[in-house]
Residue, then its C-alpha position, 0 to 999 in steps of 0.5 A: x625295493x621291498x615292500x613296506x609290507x614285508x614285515x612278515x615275509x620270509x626271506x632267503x639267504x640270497x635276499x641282500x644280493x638281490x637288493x644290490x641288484x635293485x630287484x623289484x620285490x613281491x610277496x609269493x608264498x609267505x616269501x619275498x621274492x625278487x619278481x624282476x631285476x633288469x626286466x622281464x623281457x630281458x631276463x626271459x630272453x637271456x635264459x632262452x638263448x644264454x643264461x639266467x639264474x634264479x634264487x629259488x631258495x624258498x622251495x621246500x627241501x626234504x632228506x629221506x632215509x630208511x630201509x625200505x624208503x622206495x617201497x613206502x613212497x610207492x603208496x605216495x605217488x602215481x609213478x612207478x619209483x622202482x624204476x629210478x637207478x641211483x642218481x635219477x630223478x622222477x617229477x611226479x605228484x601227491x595224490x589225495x585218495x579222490x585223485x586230486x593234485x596235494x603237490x607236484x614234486x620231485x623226487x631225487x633217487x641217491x641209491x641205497x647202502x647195505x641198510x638204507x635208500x636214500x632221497x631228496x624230495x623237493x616241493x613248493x613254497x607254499x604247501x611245503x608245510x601241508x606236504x610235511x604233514x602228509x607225507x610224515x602221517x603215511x610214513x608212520x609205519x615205515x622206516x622213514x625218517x624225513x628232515x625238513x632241511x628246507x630253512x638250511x639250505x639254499x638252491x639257486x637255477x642255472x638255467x639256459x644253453x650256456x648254463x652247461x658252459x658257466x658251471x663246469x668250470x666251478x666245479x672241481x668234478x667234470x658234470x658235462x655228462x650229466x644226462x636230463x633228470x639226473x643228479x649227483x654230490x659235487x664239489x665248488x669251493x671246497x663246499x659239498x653241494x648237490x647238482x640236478x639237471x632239472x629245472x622249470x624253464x624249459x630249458x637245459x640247466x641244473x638247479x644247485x643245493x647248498x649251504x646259504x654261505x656257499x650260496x652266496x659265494x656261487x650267486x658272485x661268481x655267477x655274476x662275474x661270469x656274466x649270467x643274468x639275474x631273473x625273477x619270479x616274473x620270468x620264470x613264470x613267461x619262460x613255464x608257461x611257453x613250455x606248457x609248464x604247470x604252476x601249482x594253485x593256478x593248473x593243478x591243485x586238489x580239485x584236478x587230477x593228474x590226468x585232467x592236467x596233462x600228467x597221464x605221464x607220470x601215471x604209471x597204472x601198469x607197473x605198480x600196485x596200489x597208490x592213494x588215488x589210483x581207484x579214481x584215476x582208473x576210472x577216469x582212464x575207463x570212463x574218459x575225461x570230462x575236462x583237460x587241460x589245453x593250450x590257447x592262442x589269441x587272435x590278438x595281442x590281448x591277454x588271457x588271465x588267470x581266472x577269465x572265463x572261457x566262452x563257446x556258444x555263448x556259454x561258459x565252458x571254462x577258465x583260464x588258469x595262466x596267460x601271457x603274452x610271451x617274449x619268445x612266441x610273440x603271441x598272446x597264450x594260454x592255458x586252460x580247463x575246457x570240456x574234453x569235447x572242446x579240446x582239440x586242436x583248432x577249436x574256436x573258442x572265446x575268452x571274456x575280457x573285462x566284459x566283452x569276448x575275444x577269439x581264442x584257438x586251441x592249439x598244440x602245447x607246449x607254445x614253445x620247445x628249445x631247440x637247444x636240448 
């Protein structure tokens, strides 16, 4: 049940149906959020082989409109937004001008008329305000205009390999064709809504924008078709066996995208100027100093976020998630080491409550569908 401290916590349109679930509830980001229903373990596996959703209605939610919309976002990011078409998608991320990560983000291209580029932007929870801020301050000279609809409209995850399966048969347009990345305005229940076939599982799914009525209305009929509930507590397993980064734990201000493991969403080569290009360039000539690297324990004890990691009885570096993971039945992690430290096979330790276990660098992601 909530909290008797949740006086201050925002809720989402969705909060009632998850209290008739007798979801437990935990305050993230100035939200209160169902961190598990049926539990963990169940939830996790019900996206890994069926279907879960998620009530992901306190993510950030922005519309753009203007002219020349793509040009000035081309500032904003590493990734060459040019190349989008109508009705693609691009995860990429903020850079503050020292190349550090404001947000990671995703920017959905909707095409453009005779006088205008349209986009949805969606961000996180907890720097949708700090994201608004700078993207409004380096749009001044655009034509840009940027509405916060983040309070209007709610967003629920279909996540899963039966998530194909569940939602076609809700929709009035046929969106089993919809390849990965992609999105489009579709129709259920007389209602116009927004599908994207994105998500934060590792998993095939779609993601759904709509009113909070609407919502509502699309949480029910989930639950009649047999789709589990799942909470903050397996999102965050089902991310981090993909090797997911969570924004405040993997990336935040202080690391960049190529320290991170996102010199993919770095496009140097087919753009010009962006705020933070200038460093990252330098690290591309220069090398990286740390990365981001995946972590197995010998054992069943857990690597958590903040415990220090040990080679050669020095610290060389912090653990940013762990978990002992459902689908990969081993304890992992992620963490920051020195670049030399970070290839495969490496022994390393990790300190726990005082004494050291053994920890070995190895491939990431921990686990890759075998569905998509």
């Amino acid at each position: 049940m909530a909290n008797s401290q949740s006086s201050n916590l925002l809720r989402t349109p969705l909060f009632d149906l998850a209290q008739e679930q007798q979801a437990r509830f935990t305050a993230f980001s100035g939200w209160e959020m169902p961190v598990q229903y049926s539990g963990l373990k169940l939830e996790h596996q019900a996206v890994r082989s069926k279907v879960g959703m998620f009530d992901i209605s306190h993510m950030g939610k922005f519309t753009l409109v203007g002219e020349d919309l793509i040009d000035a976002w081309q500032t904003l990011v590493p990734s060459d937004l040019s190349r989008l078409q109508p009705g693609q998608a691009q995860y990429t991320v903020l850079l503050n001008p020292q190349g550090g990560i404001i947000d990671d983000i995703i920017f959905y291209y909707q095409g453009e008329s005779e006088t205008e580029q349209k986009a949805v932007v969606i961000v996180n929870a907890g720097t949708t305000d700090k994201d608004k801020a700078w993207i409004l301050s380096h749009l001044q000279n655009s034509s840009v205009a940027m509405k916060d609809i983040s309070q209007q409209q709610a967003l629920i995850a279909l996540q899963g390999p039966k998530a194909v399966e569940v939602l076609p048969t809700l929709v009035v347009e046929d969106i089993s064709t919809m390849a990965a990345f992609t999105h489009r305005i579709a129709t259920i229940n007389g209602k116009s809504v927004f599908i994207a076939r994105t998500g934060y599982t590792g998993e095939d799914g779609f993601e759904i924008m709509l009113e909070p009525a609407a919502a509502r209305q699309l949480w029910q009929a989930f639950l009649e078709a047999g789709v589990i509930p799942c909470g903050l507590g397996a999102r965050d397993t089902l991310r981090l066996e993909a090797a997911m980064s969570l924004y405040g734990q993997e990336i935040d201000e202080t690391i960049t995208p190529l320290e991170a493991g996102l010199g993919w969403v770095v496009h140097l080569k087919t753009k010009g100027y962006f705020i933070g290009r200038s460093v990252l360039e330098q690290q591309k000539q220069e090398g990286l100093k740390r990365r981001l690297v995946g972590l197995e324990m010998s054992g069943r004890h857990i690597a958590r976020h903040g415990y220090r990691v040990i080679f050669e009885e020095e610290v060389v570096g912090e653990v940013t998630s762990g978990t002992l993971a459902p689908t990969v039945g081993k304890a992992i992690a992620l963490a920051y080491v020195p670049k030399a430290l970070g290839k495969v096979g490496q022994a390393l330790e990790i300190e726990i409550r005082g004494k050291t276990y053994p920890a070995t660098v190895i491939k990431k992601p921990f686990y890759r569908s075998p569905h998509r």
